[in-house]
N, C-alpha and C positions, 0 to 999 in steps of 0.2 A: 138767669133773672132777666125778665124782658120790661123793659123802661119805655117812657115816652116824655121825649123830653122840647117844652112848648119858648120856643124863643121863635122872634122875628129876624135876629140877625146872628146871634152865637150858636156854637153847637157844643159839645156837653166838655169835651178837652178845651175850650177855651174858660169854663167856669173853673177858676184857682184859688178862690174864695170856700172850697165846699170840699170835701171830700166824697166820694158815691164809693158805692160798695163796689167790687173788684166784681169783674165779669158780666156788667152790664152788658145786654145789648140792645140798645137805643132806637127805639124809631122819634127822627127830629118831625117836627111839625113847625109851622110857621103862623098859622091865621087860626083861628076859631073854627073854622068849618071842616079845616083837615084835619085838625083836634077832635071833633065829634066823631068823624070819618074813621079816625085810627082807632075808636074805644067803640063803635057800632061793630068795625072790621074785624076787629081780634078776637081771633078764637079761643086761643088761652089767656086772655085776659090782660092785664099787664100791672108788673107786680109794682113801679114804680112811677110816679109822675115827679117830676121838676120843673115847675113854674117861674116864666115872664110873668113881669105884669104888663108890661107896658108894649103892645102888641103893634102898633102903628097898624092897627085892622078897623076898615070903616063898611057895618052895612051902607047899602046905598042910600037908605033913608040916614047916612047923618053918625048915625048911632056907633059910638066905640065897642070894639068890644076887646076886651082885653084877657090877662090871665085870670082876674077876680071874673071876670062875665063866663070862662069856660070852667074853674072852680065849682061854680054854682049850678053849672050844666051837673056837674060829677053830682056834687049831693044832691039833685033830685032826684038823679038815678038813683044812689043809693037808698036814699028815702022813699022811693018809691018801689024797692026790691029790686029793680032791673039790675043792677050790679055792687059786685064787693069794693067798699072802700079799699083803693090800695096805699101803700103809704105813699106817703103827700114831703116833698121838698122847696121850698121855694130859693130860686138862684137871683129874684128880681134886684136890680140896682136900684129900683124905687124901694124906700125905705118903708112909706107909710103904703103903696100901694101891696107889697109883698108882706107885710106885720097884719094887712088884712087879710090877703089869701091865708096866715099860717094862722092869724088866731079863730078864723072859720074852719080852719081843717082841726084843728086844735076842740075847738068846740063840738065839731057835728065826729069824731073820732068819739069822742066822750061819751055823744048820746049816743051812739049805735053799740060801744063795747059795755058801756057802765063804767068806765075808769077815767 
């Protein structure tokens, strides 16, 4: 099972809060752009993501972008065919930042299976 897993400072044995499935293997990322980068790159896809939210990533214009701003990358791809929703985690210690990433994943899951 091939993961990608988006924090700015932890990497996946430091989340003790979570359980992941056995036999992960992780590609970490750090900022928004290496996030696009790993899911443009992957060949076979990746069957797992685990979400930050809270990225400390600034475009130059200013602009944050965070785990909910690459979230959103994902469903448009989805939504727009480019790729499979995979299943969606969030690890963020932002409470209301990562209850958004999960009840978007939670909703755009919905409309794409019908469940």
């Amino acid at each position: 099972m091939n993961g990608l897993f988006l924090d700015d400072e932890r990497n996946p044995e430091d989340v003790t809060w979570l359980t992941y499935p056995s036999g992960v293997e992780w590609t970490v990322v750090r900022t928004f752009r290496a996030f696009t980068q790993a899911l443009l790159e992957a060949t076979s896809g990746f069957d797992l993501i685990s979400f930050d939210h809270d990225l400390m990533d600034f475009e130059a214009s200013g602009r944050e972008m965070t785990g909910y701003t690459c979230f959103k990358w994902v469903e448009d791809r989805c939504l727009d065919g480019l790729m499979v929703l995979p299943e969606c985690l969030v690890h963020s210690k932002n409470g209301v930042g990562g209850k958004n990433i999960a009840c978007h994943y939670d909703n755009l899951r919905r409309h794409l299976h019908g469940a």
